[in-house]
mmCIF file of the C-alpha atoms, coordinates in Angstrom:
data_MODEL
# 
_entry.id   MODEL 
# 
loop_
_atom_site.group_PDB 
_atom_site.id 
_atom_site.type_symbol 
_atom_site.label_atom_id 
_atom_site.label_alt_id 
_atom_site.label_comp_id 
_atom_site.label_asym_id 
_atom_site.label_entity_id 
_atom_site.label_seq_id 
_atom_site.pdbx_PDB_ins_code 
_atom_site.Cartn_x 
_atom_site.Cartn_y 
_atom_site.Cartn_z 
_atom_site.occupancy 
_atom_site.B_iso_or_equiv 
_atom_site.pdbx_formal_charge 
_atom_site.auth_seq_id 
_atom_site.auth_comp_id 
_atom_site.auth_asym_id 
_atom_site.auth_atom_id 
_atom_site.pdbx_PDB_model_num 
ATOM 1   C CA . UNK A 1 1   ? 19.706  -13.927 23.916  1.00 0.00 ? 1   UNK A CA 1 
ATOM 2   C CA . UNK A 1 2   ? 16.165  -11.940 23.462  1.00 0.00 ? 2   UNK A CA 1 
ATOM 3   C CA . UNK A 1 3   ? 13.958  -12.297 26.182  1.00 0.00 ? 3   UNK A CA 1 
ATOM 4   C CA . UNK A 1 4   ? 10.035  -13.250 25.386  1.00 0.00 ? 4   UNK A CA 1 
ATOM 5   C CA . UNK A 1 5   ? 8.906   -10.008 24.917  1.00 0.00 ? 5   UNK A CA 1 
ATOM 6   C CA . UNK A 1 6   ? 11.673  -9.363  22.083  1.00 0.00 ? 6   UNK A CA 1 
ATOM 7   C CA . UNK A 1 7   ? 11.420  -12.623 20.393  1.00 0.00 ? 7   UNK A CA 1 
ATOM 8   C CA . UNK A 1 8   ? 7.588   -11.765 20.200  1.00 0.00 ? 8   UNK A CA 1 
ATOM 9   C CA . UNK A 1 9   ? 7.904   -8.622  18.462  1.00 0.00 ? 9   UNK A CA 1 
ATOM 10  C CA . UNK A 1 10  ? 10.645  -9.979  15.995  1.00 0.00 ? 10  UNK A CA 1 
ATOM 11  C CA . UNK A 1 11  ? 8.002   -12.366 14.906  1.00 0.00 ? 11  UNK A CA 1 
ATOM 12  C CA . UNK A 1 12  ? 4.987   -9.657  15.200  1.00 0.00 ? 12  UNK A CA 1 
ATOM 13  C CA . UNK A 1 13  ? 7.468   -7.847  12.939  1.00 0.00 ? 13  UNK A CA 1 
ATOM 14  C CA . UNK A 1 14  ? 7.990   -10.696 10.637  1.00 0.00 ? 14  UNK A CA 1 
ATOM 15  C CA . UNK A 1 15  ? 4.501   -11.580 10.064  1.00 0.00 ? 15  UNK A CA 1 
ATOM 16  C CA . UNK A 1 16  ? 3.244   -7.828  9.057   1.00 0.00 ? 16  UNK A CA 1 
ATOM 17  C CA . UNK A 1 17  ? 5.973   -8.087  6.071   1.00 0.00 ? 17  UNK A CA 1 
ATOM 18  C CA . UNK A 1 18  ? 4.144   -10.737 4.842   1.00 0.00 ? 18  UNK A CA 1 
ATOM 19  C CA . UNK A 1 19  ? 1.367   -8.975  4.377   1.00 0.00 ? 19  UNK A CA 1 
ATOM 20  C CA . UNK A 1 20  ? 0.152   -6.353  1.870   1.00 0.00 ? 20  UNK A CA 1 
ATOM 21  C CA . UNK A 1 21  ? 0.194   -2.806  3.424   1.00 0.00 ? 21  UNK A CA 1 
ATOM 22  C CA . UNK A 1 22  ? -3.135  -1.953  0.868   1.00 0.00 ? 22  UNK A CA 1 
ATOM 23  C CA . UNK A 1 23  ? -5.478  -4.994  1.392   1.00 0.00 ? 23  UNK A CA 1 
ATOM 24  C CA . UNK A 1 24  ? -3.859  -6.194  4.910   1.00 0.00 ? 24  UNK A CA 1 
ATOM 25  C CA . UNK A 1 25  ? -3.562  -9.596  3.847   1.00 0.00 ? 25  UNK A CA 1 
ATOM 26  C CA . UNK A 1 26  ? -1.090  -11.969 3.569   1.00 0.00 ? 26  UNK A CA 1 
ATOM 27  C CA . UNK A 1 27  ? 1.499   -11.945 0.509   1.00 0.00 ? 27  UNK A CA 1 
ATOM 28  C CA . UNK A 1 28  ? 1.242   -16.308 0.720   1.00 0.00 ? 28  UNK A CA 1 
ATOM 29  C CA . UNK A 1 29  ? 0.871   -17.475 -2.711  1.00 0.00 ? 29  UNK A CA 1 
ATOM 30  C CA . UNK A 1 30  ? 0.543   -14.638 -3.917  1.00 0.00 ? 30  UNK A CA 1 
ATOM 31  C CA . UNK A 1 31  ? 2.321   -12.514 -6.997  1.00 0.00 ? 31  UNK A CA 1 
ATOM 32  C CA . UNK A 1 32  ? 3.987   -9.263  -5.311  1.00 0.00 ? 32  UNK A CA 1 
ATOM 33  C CA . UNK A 1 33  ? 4.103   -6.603  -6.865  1.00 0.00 ? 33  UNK A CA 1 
ATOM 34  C CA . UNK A 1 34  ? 7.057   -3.769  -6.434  1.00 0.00 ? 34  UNK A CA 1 
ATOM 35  C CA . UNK A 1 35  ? 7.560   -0.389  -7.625  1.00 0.00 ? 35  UNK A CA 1 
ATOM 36  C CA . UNK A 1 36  ? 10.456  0.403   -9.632  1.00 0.00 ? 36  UNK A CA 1 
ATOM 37  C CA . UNK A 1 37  ? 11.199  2.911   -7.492  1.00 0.00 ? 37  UNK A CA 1 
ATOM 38  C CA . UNK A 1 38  ? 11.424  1.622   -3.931  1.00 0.00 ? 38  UNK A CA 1 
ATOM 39  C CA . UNK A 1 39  ? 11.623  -1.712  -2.451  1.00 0.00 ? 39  UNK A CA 1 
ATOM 40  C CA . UNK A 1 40  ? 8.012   -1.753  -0.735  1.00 0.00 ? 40  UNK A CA 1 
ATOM 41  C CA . UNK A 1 41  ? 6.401   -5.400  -1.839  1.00 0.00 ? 41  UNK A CA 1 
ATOM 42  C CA . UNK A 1 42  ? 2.817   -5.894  -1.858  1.00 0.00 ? 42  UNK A CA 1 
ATOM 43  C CA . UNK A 1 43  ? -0.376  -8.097  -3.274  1.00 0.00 ? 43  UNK A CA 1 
ATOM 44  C CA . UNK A 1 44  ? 0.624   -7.321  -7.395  1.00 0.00 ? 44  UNK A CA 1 
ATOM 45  C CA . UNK A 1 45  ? -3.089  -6.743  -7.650  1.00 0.00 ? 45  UNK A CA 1 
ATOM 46  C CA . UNK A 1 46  ? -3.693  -4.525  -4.847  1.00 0.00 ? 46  UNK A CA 1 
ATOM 47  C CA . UNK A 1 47  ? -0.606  -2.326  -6.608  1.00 0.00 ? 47  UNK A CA 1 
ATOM 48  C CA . UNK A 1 48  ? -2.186  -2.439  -9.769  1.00 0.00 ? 48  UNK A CA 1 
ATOM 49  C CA . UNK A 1 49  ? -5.147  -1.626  -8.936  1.00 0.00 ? 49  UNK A CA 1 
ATOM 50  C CA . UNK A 1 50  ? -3.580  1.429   -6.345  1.00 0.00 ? 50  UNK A CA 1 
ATOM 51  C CA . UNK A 1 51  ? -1.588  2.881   -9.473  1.00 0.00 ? 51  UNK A CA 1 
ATOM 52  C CA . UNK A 1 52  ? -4.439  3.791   -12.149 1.00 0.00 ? 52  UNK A CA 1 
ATOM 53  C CA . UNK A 1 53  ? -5.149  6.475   -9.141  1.00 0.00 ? 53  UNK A CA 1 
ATOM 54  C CA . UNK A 1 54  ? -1.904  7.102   -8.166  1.00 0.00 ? 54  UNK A CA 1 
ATOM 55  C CA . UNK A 1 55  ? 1.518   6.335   -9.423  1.00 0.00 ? 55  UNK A CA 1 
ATOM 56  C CA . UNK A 1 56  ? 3.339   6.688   -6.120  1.00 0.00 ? 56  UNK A CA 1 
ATOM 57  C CA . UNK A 1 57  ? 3.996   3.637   -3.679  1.00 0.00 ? 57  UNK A CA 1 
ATOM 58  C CA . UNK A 1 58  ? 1.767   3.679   -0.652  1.00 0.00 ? 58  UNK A CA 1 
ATOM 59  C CA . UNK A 1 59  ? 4.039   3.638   1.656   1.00 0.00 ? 59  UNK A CA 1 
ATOM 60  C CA . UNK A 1 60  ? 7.197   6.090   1.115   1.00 0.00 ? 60  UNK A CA 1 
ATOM 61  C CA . UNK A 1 61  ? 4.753   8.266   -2.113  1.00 0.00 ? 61  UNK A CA 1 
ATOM 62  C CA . UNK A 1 62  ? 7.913   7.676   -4.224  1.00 0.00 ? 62  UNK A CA 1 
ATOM 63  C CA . UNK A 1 63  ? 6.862   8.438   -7.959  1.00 0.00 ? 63  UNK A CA 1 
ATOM 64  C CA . UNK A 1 64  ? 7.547   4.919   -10.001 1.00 0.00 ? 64  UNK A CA 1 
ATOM 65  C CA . UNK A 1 65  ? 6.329   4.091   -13.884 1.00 0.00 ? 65  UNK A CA 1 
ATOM 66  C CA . UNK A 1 66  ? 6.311   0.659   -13.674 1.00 0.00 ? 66  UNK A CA 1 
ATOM 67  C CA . UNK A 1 67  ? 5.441   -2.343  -11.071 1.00 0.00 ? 67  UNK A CA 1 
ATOM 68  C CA . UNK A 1 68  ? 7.851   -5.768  -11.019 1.00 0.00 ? 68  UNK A CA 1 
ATOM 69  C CA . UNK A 1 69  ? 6.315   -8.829  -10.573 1.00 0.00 ? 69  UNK A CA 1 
ATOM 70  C CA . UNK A 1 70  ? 7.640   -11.550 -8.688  1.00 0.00 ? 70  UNK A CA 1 
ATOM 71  C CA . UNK A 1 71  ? 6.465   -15.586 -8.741  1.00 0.00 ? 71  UNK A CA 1 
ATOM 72  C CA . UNK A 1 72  ? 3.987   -16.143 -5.312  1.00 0.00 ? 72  UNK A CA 1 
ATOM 73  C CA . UNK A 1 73  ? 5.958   -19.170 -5.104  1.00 0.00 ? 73  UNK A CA 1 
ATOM 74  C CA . UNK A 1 74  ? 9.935   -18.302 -5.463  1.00 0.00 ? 74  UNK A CA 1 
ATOM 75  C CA . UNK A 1 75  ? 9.760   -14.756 -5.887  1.00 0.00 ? 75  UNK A CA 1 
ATOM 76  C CA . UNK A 1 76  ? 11.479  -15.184 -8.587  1.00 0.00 ? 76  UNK A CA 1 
ATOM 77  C CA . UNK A 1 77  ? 11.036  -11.920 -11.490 1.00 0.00 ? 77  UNK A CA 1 
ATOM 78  C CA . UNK A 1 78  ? 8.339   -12.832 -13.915 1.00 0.00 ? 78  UNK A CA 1 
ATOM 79  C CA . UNK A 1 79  ? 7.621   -9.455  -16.340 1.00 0.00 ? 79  UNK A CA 1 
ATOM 80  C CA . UNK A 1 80  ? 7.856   -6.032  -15.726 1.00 0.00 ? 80  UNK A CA 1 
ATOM 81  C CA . UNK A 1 81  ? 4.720   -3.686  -16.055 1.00 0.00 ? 81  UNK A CA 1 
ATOM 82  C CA . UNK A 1 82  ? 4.353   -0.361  -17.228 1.00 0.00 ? 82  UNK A CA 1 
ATOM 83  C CA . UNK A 1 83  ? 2.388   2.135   -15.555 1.00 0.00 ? 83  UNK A CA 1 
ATOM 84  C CA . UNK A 1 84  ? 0.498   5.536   -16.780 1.00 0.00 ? 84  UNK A CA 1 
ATOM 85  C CA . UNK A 1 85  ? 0.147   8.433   -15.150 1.00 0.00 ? 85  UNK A CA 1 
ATOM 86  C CA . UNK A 1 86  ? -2.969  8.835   -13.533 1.00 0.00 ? 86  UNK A CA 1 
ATOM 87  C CA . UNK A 1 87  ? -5.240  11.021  -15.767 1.00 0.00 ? 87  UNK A CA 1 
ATOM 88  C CA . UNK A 1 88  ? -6.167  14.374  -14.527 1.00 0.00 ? 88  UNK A CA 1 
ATOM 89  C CA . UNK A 1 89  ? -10.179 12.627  -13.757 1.00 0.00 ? 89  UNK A CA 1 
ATOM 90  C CA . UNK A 1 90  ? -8.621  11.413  -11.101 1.00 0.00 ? 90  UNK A CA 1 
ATOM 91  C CA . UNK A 1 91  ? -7.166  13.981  -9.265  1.00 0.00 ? 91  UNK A CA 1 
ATOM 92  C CA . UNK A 1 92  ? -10.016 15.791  -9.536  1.00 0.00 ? 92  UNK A CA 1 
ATOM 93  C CA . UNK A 1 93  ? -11.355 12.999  -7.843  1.00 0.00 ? 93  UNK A CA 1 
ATOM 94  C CA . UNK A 1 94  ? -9.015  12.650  -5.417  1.00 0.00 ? 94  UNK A CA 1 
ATOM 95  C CA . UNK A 1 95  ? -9.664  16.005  -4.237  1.00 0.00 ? 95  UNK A CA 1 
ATOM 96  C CA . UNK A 1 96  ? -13.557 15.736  -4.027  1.00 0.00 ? 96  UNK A CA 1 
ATOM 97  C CA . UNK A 1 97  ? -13.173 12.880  -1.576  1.00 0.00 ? 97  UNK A CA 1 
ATOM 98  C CA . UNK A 1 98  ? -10.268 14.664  0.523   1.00 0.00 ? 98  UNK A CA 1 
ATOM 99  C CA . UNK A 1 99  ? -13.082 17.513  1.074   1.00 0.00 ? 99  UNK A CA 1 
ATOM 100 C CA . UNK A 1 100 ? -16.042 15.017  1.761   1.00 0.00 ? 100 UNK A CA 1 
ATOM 101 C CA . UNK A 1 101 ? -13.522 13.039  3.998   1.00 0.00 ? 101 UNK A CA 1 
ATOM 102 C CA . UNK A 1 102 ? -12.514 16.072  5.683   1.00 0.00 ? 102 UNK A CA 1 
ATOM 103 C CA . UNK A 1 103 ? -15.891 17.271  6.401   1.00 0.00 ? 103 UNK A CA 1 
ATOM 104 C CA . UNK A 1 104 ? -16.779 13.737  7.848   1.00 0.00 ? 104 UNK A CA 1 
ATOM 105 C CA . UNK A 1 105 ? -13.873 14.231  10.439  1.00 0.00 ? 105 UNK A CA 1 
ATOM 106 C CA . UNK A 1 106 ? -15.163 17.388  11.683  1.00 0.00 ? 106 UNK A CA 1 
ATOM 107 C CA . UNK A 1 107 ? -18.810 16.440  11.897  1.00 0.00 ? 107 UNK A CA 1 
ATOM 108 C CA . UNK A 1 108 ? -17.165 13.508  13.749  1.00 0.00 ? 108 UNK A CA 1 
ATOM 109 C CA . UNK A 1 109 ? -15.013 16.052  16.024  1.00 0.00 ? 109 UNK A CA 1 
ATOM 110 C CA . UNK A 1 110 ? -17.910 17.804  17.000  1.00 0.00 ? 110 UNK A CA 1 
ATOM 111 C CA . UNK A 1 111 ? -19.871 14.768  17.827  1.00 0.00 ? 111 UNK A CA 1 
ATOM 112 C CA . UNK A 1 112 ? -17.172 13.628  20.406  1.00 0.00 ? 112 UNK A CA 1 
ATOM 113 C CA . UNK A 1 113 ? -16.548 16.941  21.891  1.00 0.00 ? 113 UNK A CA 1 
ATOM 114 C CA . UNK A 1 114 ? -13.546 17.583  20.501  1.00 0.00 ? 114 UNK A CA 1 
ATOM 115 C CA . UNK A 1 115 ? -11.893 14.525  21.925  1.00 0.00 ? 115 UNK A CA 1 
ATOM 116 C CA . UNK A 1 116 ? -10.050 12.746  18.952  1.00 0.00 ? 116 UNK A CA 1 
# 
């Protein structure tokens, strides 16, 4: 038998896998979308959206090429989607906002004393 405190983190547990890891929100009546490589379900849109930038799932960065869709109501496969590789733009991209991001933290770190 699970005492309260287990039973309440089973259903904690529960509730954050039916939610999209991108976009936080819940998966209800929604189509998910998962990466051919993996098993990692999210919003479909949120994963659409995720892979013209990247074409690696956002939660274990395994490389996939195409996202399945299942039904928001049964789950059910519906189509199969191919995905391109993100162009080289975006990388470039990627990279500009890793340095402004970085230099944000450590304007940040120096604000706070060093305490992060």
């Amino acid at each position: 038998m699970q005492s309260g405190t287990e039973a309440g983190a089973t259903k904690s547990m529960l509730n954050q896998s039916k939610r999209c890891p991108i976009c936080l929100d819940s998966t209800k009546n929604k189509h998910i979308g998962v990466p051919n490589r993996c098993s990692h379900k999210f919003c479909f849109l949120c994963l659409k959206t995720w892979s013209k930038r990247k074409n690696t799932c956002p939660m274990c960065r395994a490389r996939f090429r195409s996202i399945i869709v299942r039904s928001r109501y049964t789950r059910r496969f519906l189509r199969r989607i191919s995905v391109r590789r993100p162009s080289v733009e975006s990388k470039d991209e990627d990279q500009t906002y890793s340095v402004f991001f970085d230099g944000v933290h450590r304007a940040v770190f120096r604000l706070l004393g060093g305490i992060v």
